[in-house]
N, C-alpha and C positions, 0 to 999 in steps of 0.2 A: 399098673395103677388104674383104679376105678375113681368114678366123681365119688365125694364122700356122701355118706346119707346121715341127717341129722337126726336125731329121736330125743324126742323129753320124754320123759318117764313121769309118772304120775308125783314119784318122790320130787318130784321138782316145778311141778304145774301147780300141785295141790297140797297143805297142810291140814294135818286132822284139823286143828281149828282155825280152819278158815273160813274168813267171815264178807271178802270182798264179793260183793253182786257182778262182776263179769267174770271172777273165775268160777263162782256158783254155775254159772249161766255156760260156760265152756264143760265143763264137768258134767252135768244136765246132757248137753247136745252130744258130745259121744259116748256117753256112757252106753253099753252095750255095742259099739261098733270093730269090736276087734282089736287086736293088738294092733293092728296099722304098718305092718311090716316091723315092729320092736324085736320080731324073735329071727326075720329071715337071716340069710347067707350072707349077706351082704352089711348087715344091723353090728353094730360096738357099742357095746354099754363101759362103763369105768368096774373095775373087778369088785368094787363095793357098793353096785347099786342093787337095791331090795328087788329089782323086776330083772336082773339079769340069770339067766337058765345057766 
């Protein structure tokens, strides 16, 4: 057993129309920084989430 590793995926940080100014602002600041370990070895997404490989 490993510690588990948490991931939100965009489907759940962000909605197409999303209008609140601190998830704008979170959205903004990593945009372009990589998937953040979302796709490693170690990473579980739910089998019907839109960002899982």
């Amino acid at each position: 057993m490993v510690a588990p590793e948490v991931h939100w995926t965009w489907s759940l940080v962000r909605r197409a129309d999303e209008v609140r100014p601190a998830v704008l602002a979170v959205v903004d600041a990593l945009d372009g920084v990589g998937d953040l370990g979302l796709h490693g070895p170690q990473a579980w997404l739910p089998a019907g989430d839109p960002y899982r490989r």
